[in-house]
C-alpha positions as CSV (number, residue, x, y, z in Angstrom):
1,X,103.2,106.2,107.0
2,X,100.6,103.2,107.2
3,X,101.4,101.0,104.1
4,X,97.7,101.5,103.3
5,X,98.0,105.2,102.7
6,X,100.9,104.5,100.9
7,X,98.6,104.1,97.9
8,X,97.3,108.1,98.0
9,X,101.4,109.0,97.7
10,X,101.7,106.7,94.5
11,X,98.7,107.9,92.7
12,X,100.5,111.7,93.3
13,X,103.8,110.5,91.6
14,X,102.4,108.9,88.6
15,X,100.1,111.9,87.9
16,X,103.2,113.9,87.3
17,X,103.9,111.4,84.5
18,X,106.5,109.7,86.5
19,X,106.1,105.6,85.7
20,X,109.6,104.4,87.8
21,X,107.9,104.0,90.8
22,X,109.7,102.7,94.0
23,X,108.2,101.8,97.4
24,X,110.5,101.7,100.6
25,X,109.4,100.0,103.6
26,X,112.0,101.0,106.3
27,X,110.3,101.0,109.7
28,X,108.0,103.4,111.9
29,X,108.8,104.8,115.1
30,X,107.3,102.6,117.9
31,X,108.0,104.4,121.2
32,X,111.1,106.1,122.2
33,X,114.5,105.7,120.3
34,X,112.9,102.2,118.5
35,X,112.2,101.2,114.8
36,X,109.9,98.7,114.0
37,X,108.5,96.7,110.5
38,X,105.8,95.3,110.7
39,X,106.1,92.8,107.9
40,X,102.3,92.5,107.3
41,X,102.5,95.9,105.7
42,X,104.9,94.3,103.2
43,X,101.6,92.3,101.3
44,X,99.7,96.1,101.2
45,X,102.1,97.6,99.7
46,X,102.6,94.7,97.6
47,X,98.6,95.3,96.1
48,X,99.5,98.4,94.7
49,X,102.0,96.9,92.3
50,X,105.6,98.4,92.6
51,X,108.3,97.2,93.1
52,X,108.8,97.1,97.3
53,X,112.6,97.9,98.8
54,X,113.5,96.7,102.0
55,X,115.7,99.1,103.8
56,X,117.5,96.5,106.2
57,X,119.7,99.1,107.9
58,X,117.4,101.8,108.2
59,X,114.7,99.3,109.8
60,X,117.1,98.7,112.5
61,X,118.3,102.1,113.6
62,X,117.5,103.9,117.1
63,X,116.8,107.3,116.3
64,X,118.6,109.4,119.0
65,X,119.2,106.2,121.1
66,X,122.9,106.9,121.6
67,X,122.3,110.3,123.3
68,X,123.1,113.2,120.8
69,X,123.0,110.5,118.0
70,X,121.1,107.8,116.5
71,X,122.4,104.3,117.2
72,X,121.5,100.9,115.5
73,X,121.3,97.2,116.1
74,X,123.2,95.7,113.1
75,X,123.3,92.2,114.4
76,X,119.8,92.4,112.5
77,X,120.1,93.3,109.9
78,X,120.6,89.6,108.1
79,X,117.6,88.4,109.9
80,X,115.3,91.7,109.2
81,X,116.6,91.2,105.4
82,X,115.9,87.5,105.0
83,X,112.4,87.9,106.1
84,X,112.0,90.7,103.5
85,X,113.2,88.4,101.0
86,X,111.0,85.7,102.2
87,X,108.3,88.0,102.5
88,X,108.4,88.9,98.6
89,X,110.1,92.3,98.2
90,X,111.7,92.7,95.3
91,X,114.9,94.4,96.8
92,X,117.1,94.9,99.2
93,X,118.8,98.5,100.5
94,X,121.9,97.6,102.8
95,X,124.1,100.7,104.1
96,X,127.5,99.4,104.0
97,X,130.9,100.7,104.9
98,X,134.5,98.9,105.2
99,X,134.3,100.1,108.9
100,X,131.4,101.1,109.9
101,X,132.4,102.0,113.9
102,X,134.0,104.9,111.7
103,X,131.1,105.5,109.5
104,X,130.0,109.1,109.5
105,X,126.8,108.7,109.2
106,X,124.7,105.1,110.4
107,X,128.0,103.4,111.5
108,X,125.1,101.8,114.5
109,X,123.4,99.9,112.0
110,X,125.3,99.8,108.3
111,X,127.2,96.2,107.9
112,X,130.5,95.5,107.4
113,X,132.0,95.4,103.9
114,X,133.3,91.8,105.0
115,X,129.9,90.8,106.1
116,X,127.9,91.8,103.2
117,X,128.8,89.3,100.6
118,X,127.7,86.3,102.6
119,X,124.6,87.8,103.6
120,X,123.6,88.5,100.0
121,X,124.4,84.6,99.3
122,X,122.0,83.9,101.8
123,X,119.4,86.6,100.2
124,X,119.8,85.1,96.8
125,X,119.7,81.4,98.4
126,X,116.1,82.6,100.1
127,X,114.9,84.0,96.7
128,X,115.9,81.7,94.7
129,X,113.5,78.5,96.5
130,X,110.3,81.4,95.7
131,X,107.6,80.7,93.5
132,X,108.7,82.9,90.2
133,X,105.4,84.9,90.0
């Protein structure tokens, strides 16, 4: 979905009465078998005014690009999450798993259990030189 129309789906939530109000920017199909963010979509759907979620592993998966199955890139997944962070977003979504080659479901891109504790140093590092807003 364009980060522009995002806007219309928000308006539906809330008129249910529904105030805790997520947004998820997690990549759109670009071709065959490729994800891609574009990051400029991060500033719309920062104008409507919830709280934005970057999912880092999602944004790097290949639907269907291992055949029967989806496969990923996980090497970047710090990168794609430190320019979220830089970007502005108020959060991070990071599939994990102690081994993720035996993951059952996005082993392609979900990080290592090892891996994840520096990278969300280097997420708290980036947020932390911001402007507080």
């Amino acid at each position: 979905m364009a980060p522009w129309d995002v806007e219309h789906v928000i308006e539906k939530v809330i008129s249910t009465g529904n105030r805790k109000v997520l947004v998820t920017e997690r990549g759109i199909s670009f071709g065959y078998n490729n994800l891609v963010v574009d990051f400029r979509g991060l500033a719309i759907l920062q104008d409507c005014g919830w709280p934005i979620i970057f999912d880092a592993t999602h944004s790097v998966q290949l639907p269907g690009g291992a055949g029967k199955t989806s496969g990923g890139q996980r090497e970047f997944v710090p990168l794609m999450a430190r320019a979220a962070v830089a970007g502005g977003v108020d959060g991070i979504f990071i599939e994990v798993h102690k081994d993720p080659e035996c993951a059952l479901c996005d082993g392609p891109n979900s990080v290592s259990l090892d891996g994840v504790r520096p990278l969300l140093r280097k997420l708290k590092a980036i947020r932390n030189v911001l402007p507080s807003e």
